[in-house]
C-alpha atoms as one frame of an Amber mdcrd trajectory, in Angstrom:
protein
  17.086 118.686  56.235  19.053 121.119  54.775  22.049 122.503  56.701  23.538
 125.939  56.228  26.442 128.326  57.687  25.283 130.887  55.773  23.251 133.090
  57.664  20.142 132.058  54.497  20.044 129.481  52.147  20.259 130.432  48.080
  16.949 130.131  45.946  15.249 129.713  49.273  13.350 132.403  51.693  13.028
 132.168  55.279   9.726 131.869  56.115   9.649 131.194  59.871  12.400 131.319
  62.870  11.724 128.255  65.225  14.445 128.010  67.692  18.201 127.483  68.312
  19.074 124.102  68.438  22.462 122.033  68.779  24.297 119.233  69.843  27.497
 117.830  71.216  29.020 115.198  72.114  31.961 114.374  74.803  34.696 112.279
  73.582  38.568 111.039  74.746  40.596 108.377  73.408  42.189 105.783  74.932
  45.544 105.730  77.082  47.102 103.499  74.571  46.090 105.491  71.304  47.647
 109.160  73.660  50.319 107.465  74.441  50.798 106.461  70.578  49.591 110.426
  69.648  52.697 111.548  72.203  55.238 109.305  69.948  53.439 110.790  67.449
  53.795 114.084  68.053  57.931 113.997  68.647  58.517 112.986  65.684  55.592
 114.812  63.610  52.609 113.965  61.104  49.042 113.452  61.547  47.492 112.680
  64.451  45.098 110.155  62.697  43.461 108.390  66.211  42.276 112.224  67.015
  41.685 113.069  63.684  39.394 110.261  63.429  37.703 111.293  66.789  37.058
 114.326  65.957  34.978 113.161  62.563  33.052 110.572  64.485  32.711 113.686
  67.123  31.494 116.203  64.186  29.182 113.420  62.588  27.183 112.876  66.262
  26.606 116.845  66.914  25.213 117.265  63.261  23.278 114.147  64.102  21.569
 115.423  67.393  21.655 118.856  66.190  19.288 117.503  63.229  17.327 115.541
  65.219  16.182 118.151  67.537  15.248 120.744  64.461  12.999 117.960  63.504
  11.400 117.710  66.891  10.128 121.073  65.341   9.311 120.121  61.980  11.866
 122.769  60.594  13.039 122.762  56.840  16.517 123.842  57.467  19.186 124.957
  60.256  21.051 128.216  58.929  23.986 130.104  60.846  25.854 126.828  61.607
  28.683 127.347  63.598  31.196 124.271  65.638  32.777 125.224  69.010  35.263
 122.870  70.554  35.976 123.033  74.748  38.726 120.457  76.584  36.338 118.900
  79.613  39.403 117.337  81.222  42.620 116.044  80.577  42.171 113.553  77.358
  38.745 114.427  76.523  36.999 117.005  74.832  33.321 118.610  73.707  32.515
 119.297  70.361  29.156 121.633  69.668  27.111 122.542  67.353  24.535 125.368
  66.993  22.046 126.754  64.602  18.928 128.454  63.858  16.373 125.763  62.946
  13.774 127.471  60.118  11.214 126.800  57.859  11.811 127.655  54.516  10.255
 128.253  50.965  11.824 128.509  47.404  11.725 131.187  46.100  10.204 132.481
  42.326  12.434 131.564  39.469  12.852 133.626  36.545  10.989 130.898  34.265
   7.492 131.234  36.928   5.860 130.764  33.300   7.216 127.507  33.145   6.134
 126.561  37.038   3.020 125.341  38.467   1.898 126.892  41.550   3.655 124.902
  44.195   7.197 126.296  42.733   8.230 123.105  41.161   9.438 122.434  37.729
   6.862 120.620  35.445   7.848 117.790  34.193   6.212 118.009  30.582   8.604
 120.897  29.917  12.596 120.770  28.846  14.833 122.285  31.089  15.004 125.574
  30.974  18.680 126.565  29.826  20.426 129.892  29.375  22.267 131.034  25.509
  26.137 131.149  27.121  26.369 134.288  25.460  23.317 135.945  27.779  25.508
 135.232  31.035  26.519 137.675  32.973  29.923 138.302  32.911  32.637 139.361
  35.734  34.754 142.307  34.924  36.456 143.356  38.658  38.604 146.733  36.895
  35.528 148.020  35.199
């Protein structure tokens, strides 16, 4: 499953729109670890107890996020986007949206060198570019 916050995914077309889909996930530490993040907080530095709760938080959105774009046999969720919302004192939501699609990659430059289903053959080297045929960047041109 390929995940996305661009609105599209590079080399790939969007073939089909299935559905919005996202997850969250309510968590809150507990009253020892605030009481240890209030300390904390007087006397400055990272919050690691909430920083760690919020990775475990991020990790189970993706997770049932993904889960559900299966459910419709997408390819990909594009548009990604994380909202966060304080439920009550101590605890807080994290979600995740997206647009679950089905996608397609698209022609390369060296179709010559593909068979039909888009995929490189594996009889053939690489194909590479001469350094000197890149493009190059000029921004005051």
């Amino acid at each position: 499953m390929q995940l996305s916050n661009l609105e599209h995914l590079p080399n790939y077309q969007i073939t089909e729109r299935l559905d919005v889909v996202y997850g969250s996930t309510v968590r809150s530490k507990h009253v020892g670890q605030d009481i240890f993040a209030g300390i904390k907080n007087i006397v400055g530095g990272e919050l690691t107890a909430y920083t760690e709760l919020l990775e475990e938080s991020r990790q189970e959105a993706i997770d049932r996020m993904i889960k559900k774009a299966q459910l419709l046999n997408a390819d990909a969720v594009v548009g990604i986007r994380f909202s966060t919302s304080s439920i009550a004192q101590g605890a807080a939501e994290l979600f995740v949206y997206g647009t679950a699609v089905k996608i397609a990659p698209l022609p390369s430059a060296n179709d010559a060198n593909l068979p039909p289903q888009g995929f490189p053959d594996p009889e053939l080297p690489p194909a590479s570019t001469p350094k000197n045929e890149l493009p190059k960047f000029h921004p005051f041109d």
